[in-house]
N, C-alpha and C positions, 0 to 999 in steps of 0.2 A: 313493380320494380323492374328497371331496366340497366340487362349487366351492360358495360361499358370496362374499358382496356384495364382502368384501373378503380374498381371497384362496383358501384352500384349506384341507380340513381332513381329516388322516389317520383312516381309521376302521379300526383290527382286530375282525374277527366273531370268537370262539370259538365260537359255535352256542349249544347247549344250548338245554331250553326249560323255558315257565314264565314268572314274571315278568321282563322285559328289566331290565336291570344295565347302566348307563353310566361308564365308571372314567372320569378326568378328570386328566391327570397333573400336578404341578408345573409350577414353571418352571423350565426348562431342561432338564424330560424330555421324553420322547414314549411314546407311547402301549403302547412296547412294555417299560415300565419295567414294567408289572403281567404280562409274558409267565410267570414262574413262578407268578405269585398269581390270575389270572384261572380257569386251567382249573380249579383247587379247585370254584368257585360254578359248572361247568355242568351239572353232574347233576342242581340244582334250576333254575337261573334261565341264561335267554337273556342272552349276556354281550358286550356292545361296550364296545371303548376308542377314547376321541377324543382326538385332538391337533393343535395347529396353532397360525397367530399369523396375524391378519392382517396385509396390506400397509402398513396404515395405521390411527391407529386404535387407542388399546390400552386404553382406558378398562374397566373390569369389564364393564357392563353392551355394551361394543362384545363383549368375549369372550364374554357372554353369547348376546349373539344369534347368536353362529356356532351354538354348540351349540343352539339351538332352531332354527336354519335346518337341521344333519344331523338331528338329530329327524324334521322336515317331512321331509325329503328318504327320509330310509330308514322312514317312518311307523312309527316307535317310538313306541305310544302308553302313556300314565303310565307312564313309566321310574320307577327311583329312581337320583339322579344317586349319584355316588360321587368323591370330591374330595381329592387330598391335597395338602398342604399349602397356597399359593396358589391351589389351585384353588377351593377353599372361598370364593371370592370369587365366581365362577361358578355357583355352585351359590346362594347368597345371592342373586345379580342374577337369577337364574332365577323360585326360588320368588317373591321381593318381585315382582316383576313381572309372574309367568305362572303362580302359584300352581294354577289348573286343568290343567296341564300335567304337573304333575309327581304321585306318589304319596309319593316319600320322598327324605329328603337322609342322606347319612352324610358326614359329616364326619373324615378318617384326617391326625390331627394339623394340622385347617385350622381348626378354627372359633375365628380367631386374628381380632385385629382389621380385619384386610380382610375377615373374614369375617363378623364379628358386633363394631360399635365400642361400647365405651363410655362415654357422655358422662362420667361421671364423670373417669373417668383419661387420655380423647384418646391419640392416638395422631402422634405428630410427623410420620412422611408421608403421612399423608391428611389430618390439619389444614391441611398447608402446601399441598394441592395443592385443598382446599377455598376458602384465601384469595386462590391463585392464581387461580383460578377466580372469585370473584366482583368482585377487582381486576379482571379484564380484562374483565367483564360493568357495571362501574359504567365502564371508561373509553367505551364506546360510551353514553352517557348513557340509559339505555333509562328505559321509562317506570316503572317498581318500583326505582328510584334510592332513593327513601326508604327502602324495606324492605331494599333491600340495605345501606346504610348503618347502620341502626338493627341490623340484624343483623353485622356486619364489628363495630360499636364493644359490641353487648351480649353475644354468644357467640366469636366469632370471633376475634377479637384475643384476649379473656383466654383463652380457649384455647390460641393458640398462644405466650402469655408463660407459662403453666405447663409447656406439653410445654418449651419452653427452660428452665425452671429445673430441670426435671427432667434435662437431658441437661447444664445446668450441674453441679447436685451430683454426676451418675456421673463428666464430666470433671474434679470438682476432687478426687474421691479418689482419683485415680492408679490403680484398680484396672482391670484390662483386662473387657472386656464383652464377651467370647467366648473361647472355646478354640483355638488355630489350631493346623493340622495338626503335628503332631509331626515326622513322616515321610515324607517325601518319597518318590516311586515312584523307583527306580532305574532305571539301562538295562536292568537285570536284569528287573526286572519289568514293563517297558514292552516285552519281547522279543516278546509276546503278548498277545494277551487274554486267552486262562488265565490267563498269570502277573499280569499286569495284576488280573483280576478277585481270584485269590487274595492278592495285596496290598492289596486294599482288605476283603478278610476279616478278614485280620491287625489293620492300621490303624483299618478307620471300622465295621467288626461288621457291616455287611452287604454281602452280594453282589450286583452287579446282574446284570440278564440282558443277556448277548453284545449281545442285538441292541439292547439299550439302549443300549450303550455304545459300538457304531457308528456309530447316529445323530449322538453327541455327539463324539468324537472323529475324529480322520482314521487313515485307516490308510495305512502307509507300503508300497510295494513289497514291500519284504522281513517285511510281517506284522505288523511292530510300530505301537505303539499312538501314534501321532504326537500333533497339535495337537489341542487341542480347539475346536470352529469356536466363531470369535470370536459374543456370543452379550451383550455386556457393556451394550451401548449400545439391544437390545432389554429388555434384562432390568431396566433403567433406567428406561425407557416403561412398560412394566409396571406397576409400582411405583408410580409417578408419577401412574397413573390409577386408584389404588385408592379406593374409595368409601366412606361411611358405610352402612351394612346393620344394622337394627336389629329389624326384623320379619320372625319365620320363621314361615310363618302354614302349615305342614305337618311331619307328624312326623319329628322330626330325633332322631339318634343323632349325639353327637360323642364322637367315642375323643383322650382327650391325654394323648399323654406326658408322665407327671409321678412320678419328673423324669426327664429325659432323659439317656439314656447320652450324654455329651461326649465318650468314646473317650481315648486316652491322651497326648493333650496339655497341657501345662500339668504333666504326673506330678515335672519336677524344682523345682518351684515351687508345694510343696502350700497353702501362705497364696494366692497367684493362684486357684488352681487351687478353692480352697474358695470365693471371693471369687464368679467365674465363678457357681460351680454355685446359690448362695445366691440370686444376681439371676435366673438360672433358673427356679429353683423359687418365687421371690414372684412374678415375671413370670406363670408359668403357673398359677400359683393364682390372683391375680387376676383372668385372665381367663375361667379356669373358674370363679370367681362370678360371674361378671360374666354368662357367659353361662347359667347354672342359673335366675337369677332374671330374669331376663330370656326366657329362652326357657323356662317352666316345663312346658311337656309334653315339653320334649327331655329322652332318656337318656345323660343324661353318665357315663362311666366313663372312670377313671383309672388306667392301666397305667403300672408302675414299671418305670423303668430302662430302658425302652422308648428305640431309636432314631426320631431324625423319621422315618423310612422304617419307620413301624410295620406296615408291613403287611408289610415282609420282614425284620424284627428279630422280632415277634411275631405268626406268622403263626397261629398257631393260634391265640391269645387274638383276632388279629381274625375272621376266620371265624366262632368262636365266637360274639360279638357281635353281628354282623352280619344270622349266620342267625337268634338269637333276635329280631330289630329285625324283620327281612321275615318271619319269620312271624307276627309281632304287627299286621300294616298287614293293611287289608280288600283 
């Protein structure tokens, strides 16, 4: 564990040497989500995973600074960070800010708009947390009142009257805008974490690791896989502090699923279920042009069919990737 200004942040070593490897997990994983994927990259490159959340505090750029406070701390000098999915927000507040610090970013199904926005199409929660944010900067009367005003009625506001029209026309077609679980874990499968984990094989196409899935859920007396720690009212916060990131000014690799396996929900309801997967795949295009031309020395590749948890749905094609990206960096 490594303290940091506001709170505390878990670090696993795998060793290995070579260039140092910082994995950086979603939200609502930990660090030991990469335990099967990490030991692959130690026979060439030195491999740490971080995780944590502070006390207080959840803005990108607040999670930013933790990870460059263990950096300091365990003197990991030009890592290349490594980010999946949210995390990709981190990795963005990193380079825009501490760009000499780092060597490389790969982006594993993150460089999504908390990761990389774009003005063209906005993005409805970090518009609304941008207006919030300068609402409550114009009611202390500060002295750039003008510029905040001039900016709220020239960018700001029509901003966030488009993201609403946009989330008008998805709510006036009746169609649902996600897949939701199909199937349920049974007592059966919640008897364990084996059986636990081999239901979500079945179910959602990948596996986590044991110790991932003890972090996140409780374990009951008798072995079974109880509650998962409430985690709802962080994970909100989160969200809520996500940023605009528009300049990646070091070489970036972003991997996107596209399109992304949805798993077998939706299967008795194939009209829903094609509806779903259509706003998917324009969602993810779009923002894979959006970031090609916009970040044009990044190597974007597009793996099909691919789980968000592309790094254990396709663990070879990341790898793959990944080694050719850090053998290309000086």
């Amino acid at each position: 564990m490594v303290t940091v200004d506001a709170g505390s942040q878990e670090v696993l070593d795998w060793g290995g040497t070579g260039r140092p490897l910082d994995l950086l997990a979603g939200l609502g994983d930990t660090a030991h989500v990469f335990d099967n994927f990490a030991p692959k990259l130690t026979p060439e490159y030195r491999v740490y995973a971080i995780s944590g959340v502070p006390s207080s505090g959840y803005t990108a750029d607040r999670l930013g600074d933790d990870v460059l406070a263990v950096l300091d701390s365990l003197k990991i000098d030009h890592p290349v960070l490594v980010g999946h999915s949210i995390a990709g927000e981190e990795l963005s507040s990193m380079t825009t800010r501490h760009p000499e610090r780092i060597a490389g970013l790969i982006y594993l199904d993150a460089a999504n708009a908390y990761a990389y926005y774009d003005p063209s199409r906005g993005d409805l929660t970090i518009d609304t947390a941008e207006l919030q944010k300068k609402r409550s900067q114009l009611q202390k009367r500060p002295a750039n009142a003008k510029q905040l005003v001039d900016d709220l009625l020239q960018k700001d506001l029509p901003g966030f009257e488009r993201d609403l029209r946009e989330l008008q026309k998805n709510l006036q077609s009746g169609a649902p805008t996600h897949i939701p679980a199909s199937v349920a874990p049974t007592a059966a499968d919640r008897a364990s974490f084996a059986a636990f984990r081999s239901w979500q094989s079945r179910v959602q196409g990948v596996t986590m690791p044991e110790a991932a899935l003890r972090q996140v859920f409780e374990s009951t007396a008798d072995g079974h896989v109880g509650k998962q720690h409430p985690s709802s009212a962080l994970a909100q916060a989160i969200r809520a502090g996500e940023q605009k990131y528009i300049n990646i000014p070091v070489p970036a690799l972003a991997l996107f699923a596209l399109r992304h396996d949805l798993g077998p929900g939706l299967k008795n309801d194939p009209a829903a279920r094609a509806a779903v997967e259509a706003m998917d795949i324009a969602v993810t295009k779009a923002q894979v042009k959006a970031f090609e031309a916009g970040v044009p020395s990044a190597r974007v590749v597009r793996i099909p069919r691919a789980n968000h948890f592309i790094f254990l749905s396709n663990k070879a094609d990341v790898l793959r990737e990944m080694r050719a990206f850090l053998t290309s960096l000086r």
